[in-house]
N, C-alpha and C positions, 0 to 999 in steps of 0.2 A: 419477444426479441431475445436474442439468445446473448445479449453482453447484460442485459438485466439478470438474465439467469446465472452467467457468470458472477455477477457481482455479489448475489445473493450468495452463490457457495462460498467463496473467498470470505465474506464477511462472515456468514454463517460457522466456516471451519474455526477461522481467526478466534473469533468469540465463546467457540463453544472447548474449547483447546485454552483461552485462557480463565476461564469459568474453571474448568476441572483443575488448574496449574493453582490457580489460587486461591482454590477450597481445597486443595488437600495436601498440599506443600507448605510449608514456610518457606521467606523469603531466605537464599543463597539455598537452601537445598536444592541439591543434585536427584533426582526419581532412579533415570536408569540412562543409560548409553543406548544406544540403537549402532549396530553394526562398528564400534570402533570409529565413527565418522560426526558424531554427533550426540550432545546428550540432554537432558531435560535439567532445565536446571530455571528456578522461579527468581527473577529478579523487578524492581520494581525502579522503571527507567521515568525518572521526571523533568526529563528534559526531551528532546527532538534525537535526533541520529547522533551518535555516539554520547547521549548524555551535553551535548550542545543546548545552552537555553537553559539550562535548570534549573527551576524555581520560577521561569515563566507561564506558568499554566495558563492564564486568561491568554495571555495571545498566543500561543500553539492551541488553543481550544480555537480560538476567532479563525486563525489561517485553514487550521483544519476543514469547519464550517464553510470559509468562504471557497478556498479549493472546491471544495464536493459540489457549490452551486454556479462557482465559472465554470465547472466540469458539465453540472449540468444543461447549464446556459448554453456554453457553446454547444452541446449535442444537439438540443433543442432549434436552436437557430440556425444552423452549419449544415445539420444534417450529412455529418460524415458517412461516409464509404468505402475506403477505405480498409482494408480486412486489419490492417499494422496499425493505423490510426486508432480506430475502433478499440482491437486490442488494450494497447499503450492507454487510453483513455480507461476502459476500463480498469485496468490492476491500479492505475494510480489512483482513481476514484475510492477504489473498493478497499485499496491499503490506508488512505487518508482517512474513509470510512469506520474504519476497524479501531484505528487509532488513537480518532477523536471521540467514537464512543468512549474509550476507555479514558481517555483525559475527560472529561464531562461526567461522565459517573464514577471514575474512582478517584481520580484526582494525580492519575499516574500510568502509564502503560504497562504492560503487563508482557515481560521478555522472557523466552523460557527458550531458546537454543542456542545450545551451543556448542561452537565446532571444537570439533578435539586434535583435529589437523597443521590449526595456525589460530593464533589469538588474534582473536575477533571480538569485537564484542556480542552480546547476546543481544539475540532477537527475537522476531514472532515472524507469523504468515505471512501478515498486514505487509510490513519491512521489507517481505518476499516479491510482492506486488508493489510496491513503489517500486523496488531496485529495477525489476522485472519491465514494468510501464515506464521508468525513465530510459534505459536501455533500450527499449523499441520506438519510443520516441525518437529518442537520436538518430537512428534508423530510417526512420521515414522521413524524418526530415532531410537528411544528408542524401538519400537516396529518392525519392518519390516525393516528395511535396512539388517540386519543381512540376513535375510528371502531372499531378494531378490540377496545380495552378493552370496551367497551360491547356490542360484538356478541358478545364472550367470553362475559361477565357473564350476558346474554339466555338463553345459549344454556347456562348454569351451570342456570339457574334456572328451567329447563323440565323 
């Protein structure tokens, strides 16, 4: 299936990007800029989104974990169709994926971009895919979920 494939590269990049950030960096070093727009910089984020939570590693390790199996639960049983659902399902999986390994084995996540445009905090791929999967979520729901309810229902009641 091709959102298993998806997930696999997402996690895959995520992992393997901050593998390399945090074997050859120290923590606040800056590497290089990319185009004026962004630059590599190793920071080590112990809490949730913007450093929210910190210092609670057991339960953003638990919600991580439980995420990825309501994620997988509901695909399993739901059996979505959906091309924006599917989507949104997987970057949120795949980013909660990325993020709980690294709270689980390192005990911290592992942020390395950062924009040079407007202060932000720093991030990873993972980050990219939550944002990404909650933004299409909204999406669908607001736009299509009705759509699809009703085609359910229809399709119950024939």
């Amino acid at each position: 299936m091709i959102y298993i494939l998806i997930t696999i590269i997402i996690t895959a990049a995520d992992q393997l990007i901050k593998y390399f950030v945090s074997d050859s960096m120290m923590v606040g070093q800056t590497a290089f800029s990319v185009l004026n727009v962004f630059d590599i910089t190793y920071v080590q984020n112990r809490g949730a989104a913007f450093s929210m939570l910190s210092g609670k590693l057991s339960l953003l390790s638990v919600i991580s974990i439980v995420f990825c199996i309501g994620v997988a639960v509901y695909w399993i049983r739901k059996k979505p169709k959906h091309p924006l659902l599917c989507t949104s399902l997987t970057m949120l999986f795949a980013g909660a994926l990325g993020n709980g390994i690294d709270r689980i084995f390192r005990g911290f996540v592992v942020d390395y971009i950062r924009t040079l445009f407007i202060d932000f905090p720093v991030f990873n791929i993972a980050d990219i895919g939550i944002t990404i999967g909650a933004a299409l979520l909204v999406i669908y729901v607001i736009w299509f979920d009705r759509e699809d309810k009703n085609a359910e229902n229809s399709a119950e009641s024939k």
